[in-house]
ChimeraX commands (.cxc) that place a marker at each C-alpha (Angstrom):
marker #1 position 0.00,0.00,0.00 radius 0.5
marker #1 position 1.49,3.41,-0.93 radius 0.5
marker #1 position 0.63,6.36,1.47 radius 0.5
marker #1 position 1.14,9.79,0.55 radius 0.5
marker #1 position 0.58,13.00,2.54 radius 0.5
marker #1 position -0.15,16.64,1.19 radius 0.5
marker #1 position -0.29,19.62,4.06 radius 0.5
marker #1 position -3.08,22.17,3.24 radius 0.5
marker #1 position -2.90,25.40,4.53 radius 0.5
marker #1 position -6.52,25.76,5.47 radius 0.5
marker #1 position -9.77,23.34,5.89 radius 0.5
marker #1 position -11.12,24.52,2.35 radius 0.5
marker #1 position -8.11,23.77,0.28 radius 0.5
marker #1 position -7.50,20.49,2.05 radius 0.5
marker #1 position -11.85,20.12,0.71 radius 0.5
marker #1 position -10.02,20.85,-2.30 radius 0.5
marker #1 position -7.49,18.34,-2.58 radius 0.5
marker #1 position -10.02,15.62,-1.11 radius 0.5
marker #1 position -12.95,16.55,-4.00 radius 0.5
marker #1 position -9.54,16.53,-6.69 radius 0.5
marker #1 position -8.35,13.22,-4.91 radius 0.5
marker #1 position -12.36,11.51,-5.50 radius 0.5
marker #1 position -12.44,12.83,-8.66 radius 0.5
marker #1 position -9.57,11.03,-10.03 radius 0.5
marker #1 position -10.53,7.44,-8.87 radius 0.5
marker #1 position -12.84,5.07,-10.73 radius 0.5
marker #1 position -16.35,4.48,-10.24 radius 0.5
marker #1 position -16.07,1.18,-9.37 radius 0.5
marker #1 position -13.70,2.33,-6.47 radius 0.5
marker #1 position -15.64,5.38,-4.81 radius 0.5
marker #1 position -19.03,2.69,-4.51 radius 0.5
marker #1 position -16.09,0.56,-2.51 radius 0.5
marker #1 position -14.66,3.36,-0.47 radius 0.5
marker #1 position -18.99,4.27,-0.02 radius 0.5
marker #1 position -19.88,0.71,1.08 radius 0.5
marker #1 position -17.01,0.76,3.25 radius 0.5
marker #1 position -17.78,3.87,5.04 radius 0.5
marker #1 position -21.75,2.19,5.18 radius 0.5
marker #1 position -20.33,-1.17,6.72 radius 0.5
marker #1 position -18.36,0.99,9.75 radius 0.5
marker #1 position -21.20,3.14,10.41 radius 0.5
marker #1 position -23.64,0.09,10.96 radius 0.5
marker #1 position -21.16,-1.83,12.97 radius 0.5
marker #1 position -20.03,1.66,15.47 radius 0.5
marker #1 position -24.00,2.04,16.03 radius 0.5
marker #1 position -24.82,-1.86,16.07 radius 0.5
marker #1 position -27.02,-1.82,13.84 radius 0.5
marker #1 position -27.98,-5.08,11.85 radius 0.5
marker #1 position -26.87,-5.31,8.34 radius 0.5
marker #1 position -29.49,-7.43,7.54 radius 0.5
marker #1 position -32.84,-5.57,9.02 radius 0.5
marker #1 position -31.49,-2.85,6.93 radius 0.5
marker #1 position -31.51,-4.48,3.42 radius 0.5
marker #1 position -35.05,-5.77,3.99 radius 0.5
marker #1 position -36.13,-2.76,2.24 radius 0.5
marker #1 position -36.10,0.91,1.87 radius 0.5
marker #1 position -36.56,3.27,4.87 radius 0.5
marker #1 position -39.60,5.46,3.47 radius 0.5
marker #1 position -40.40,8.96,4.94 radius 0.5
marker #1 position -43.06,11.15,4.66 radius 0.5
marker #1 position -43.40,14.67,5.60 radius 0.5
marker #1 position -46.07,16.85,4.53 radius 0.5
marker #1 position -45.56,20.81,3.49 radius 0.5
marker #1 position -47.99,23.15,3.22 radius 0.5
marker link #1:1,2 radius 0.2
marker link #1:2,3 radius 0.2
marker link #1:3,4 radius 0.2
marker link #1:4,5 radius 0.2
marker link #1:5,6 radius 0.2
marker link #1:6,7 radius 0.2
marker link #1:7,8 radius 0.2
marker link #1:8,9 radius 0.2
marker link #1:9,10 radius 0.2
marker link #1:10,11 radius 0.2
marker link #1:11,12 radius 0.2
marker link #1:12,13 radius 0.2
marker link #1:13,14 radius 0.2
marker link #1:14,15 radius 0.2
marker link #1:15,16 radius 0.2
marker link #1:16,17 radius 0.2
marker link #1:17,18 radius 0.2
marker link #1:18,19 radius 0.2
marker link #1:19,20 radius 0.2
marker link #1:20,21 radius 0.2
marker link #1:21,22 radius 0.2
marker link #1:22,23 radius 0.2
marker link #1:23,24 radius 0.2
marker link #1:24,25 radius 0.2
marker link #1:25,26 radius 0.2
marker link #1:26,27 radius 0.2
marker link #1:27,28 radius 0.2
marker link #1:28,29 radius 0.2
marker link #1:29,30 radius 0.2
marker link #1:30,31 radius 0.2
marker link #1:31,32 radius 0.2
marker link #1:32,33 radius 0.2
marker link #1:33,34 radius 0.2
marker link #1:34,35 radius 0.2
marker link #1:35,36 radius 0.2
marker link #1:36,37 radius 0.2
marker link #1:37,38 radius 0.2
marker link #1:38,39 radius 0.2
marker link #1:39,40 radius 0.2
marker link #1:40,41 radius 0.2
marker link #1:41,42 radius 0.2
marker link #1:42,43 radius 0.2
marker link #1:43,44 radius 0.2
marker link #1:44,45 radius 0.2
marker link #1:45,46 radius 0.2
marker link #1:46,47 radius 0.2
marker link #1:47,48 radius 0.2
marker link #1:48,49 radius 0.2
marker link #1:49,50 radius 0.2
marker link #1:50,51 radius 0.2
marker link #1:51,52 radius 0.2
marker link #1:52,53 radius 0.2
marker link #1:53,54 radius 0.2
marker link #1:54,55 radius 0.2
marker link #1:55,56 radius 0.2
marker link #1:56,57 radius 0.2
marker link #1:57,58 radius 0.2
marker link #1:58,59 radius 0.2
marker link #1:59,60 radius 0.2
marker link #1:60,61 radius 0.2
marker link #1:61,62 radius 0.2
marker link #1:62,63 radius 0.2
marker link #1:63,64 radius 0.2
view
């Protein structure tokens, strides 16, 4: 695995480099890096992986 850092010199241009660094990589690879992020968040707030696949989550709110 190759590591590489690049120091920013405030939070928006290090958003910067992060929206360049997505950018660049495939498709296929930001879904992984997505699913990824998905798995960790369901495991850090035990939640079952399974009850949420069952279907979608549907929400209603009315506006006037």
């Amino acid at each position: 695995m190759k590591w590489w850092i690049r120091k920013a010199k405030s939070f928006k241009e290090a958003e910067e480099f992060d929206d360049e660094y997505y950018r660049r990589m495939p498709p296929e690879d930001r879904l992984s890096d997505m699913q990824l992020c998905r798995q960790m968040y369901f495991k850090l707030k035990h939640i079952n992986i399974d009850e949420v696949r069952k279907g979608l989550r549907r929400f209603y709110k009315v506006v006037k």
